[in-house]
C-alpha positions in Angstrom: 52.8 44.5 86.7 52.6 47.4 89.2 55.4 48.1 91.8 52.8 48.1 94.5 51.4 44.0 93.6 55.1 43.2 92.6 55.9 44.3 96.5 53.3 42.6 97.9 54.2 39.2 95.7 57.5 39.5 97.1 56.4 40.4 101.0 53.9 37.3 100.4 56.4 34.8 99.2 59.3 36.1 102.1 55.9 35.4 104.8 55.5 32.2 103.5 59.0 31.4 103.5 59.4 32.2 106.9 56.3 29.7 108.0 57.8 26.9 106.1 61.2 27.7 107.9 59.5 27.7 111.5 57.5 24.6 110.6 60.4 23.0 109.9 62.5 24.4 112.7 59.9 23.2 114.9 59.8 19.5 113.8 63.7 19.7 115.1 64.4 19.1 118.7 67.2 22.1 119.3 68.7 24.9 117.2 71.4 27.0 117.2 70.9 30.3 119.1 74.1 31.9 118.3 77.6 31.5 117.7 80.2 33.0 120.3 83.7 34.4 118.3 87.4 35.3 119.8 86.7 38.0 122.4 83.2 38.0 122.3 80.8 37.7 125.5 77.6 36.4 126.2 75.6 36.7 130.0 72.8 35.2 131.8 70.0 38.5 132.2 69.6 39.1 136.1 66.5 37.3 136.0 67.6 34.5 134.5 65.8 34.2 131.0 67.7 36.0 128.7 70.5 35.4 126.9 72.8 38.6 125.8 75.7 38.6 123.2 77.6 41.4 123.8 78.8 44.3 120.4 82.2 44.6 122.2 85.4 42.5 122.0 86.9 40.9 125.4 90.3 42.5 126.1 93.1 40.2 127.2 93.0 42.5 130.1 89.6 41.6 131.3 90.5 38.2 130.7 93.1 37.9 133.0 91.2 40.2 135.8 88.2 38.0 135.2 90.7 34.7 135.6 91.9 36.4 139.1 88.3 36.3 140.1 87.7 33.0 139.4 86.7 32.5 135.7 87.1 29.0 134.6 86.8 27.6 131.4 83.7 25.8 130.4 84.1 22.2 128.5 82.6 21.7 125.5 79.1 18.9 125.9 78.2 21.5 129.2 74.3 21.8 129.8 72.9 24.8 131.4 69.7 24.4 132.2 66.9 26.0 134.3 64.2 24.2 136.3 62.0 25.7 139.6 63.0 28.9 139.0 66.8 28.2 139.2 69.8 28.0 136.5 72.2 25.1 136.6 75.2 23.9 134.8 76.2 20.4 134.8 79.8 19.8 133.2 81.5 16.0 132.2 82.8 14.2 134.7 85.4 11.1 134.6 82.5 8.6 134.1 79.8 10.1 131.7 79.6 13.2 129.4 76.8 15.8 130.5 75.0 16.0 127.2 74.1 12.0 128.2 71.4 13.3 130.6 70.0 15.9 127.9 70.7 13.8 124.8 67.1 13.2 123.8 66.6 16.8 124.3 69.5 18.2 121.4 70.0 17.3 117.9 73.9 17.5 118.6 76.0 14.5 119.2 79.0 15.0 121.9 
């Protein structure tokens, strides 16, 4: 067999790989986007549709300047969410956890 037809087997059989892995990523209600490390950031894009990661480590010192503006830490089962143009965040409370209201919505369980 040729290199050229042995390259397109294998550029055929990685395409249809990837279709079955969509259709079946698609049957499922979430995903994972990412995973967030020690020291690594993510942000909200100014207009409020993208999600960056960032290539460089947090310094403890930009931790505790970012604390002294008012960072807090985010709970674990926290929704962000955006609707009419607008993000949100809705965190547990005493009485309910804030994945309740999004449950259908994830394959996790919190």
């Amino acid at each position: 067999m040729s290199m050229s037809k042995r390259s397109l087997m294998a550029a055929t059989a990685a395409v249809l790989i990837g279709l079955s892995s969509a259709a079946i990523a698609q049957s499922k209600k979430s995903s994972q986007v990412t995973t967030v490390g020690e020291g690594e950031a993510m942000m909200i894009g100014p207009k409020g549709q993208h999600l960056h990661k960032s290539n460089i480590k947090i310094t403890a010192a930009q931790h505790e300047a970012a604390m002294k503006k008012g960072a807090r830490e985010i709970k674990a089962g926290t929704v962000i969410y955006k609707q009419g143009g607008k993000l949100y965040m809705l965190e547990d409370n005493a009485n309910e956890k804030a994945s309740q209201s999004f449950q259908g919505n994830f394959d996790v369980d919190y």
